[in-house]
N, C-alpha and C positions, 0 to 999 in steps of 0.2 A: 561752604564753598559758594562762591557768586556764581548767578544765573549764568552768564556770559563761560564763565570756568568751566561748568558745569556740561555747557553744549561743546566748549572743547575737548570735554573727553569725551563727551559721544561721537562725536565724529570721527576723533584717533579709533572708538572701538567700530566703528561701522567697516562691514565688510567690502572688499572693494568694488563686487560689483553694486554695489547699491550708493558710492561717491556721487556719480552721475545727478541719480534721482534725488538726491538729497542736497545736491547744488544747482538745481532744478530750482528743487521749492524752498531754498535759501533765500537763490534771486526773484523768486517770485514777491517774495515777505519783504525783502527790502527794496522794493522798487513797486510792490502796492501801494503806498500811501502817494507816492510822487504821480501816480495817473489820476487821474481825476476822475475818467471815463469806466476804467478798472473797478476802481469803488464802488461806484454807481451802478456798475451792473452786477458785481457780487453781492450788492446791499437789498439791490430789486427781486420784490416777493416771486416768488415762482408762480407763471404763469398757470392759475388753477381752472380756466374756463375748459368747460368741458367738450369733447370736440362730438359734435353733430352727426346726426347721418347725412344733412349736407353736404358737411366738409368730408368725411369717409368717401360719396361720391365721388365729391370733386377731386379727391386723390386718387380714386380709383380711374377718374377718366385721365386723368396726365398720365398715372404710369403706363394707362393703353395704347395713347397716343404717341410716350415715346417709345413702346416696343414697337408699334408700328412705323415707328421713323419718321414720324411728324414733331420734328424738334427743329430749333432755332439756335445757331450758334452765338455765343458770347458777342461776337464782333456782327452778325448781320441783327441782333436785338437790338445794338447799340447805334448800327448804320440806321436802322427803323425810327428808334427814339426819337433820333437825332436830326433826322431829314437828310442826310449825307444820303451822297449816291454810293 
């Protein structure tokens, strides 16, 4: 039986709730090769550097400051950047 056959009967045998998930990563497989960007970052090594007791701090002081309510919204980071009033 040909490959292509072959994944036709797996899918008549697939159960229905898992149609979904499986036309999910259908169109994932046929619409990978066409992004350029897609490729690129599934083909890119996994980031292995190993993270610091620097960087630990420094996540530990954002998550302090935004439990204490010193955060910046999307739109006033942007008005910042930007020089907008």
């Amino acid at each position: 039986m040909e490959e292509r056959q072959v994944l036709h009967v797996l899918v008549d045998e697939l159960p229905d709730d898992e149609l979904t998930a499986a036309k999910r990563f259908l169109e994932h497989l046929r619409f990978r090769h066409k992004d350029s960007l897609r490729v690129l970052l599934d083909e890119a090594p996994l980031d292995d550097e190993p993270v610091t007791e620097e960087d630990l701090a420094a996540i530990r002081e954002g998550l302090a400051e935004k439990a204490r309510g010193e955060v910046v919204s999307h739109e006033e980071a942007e008005r910042l950047l930007m020089g907008s009033k």
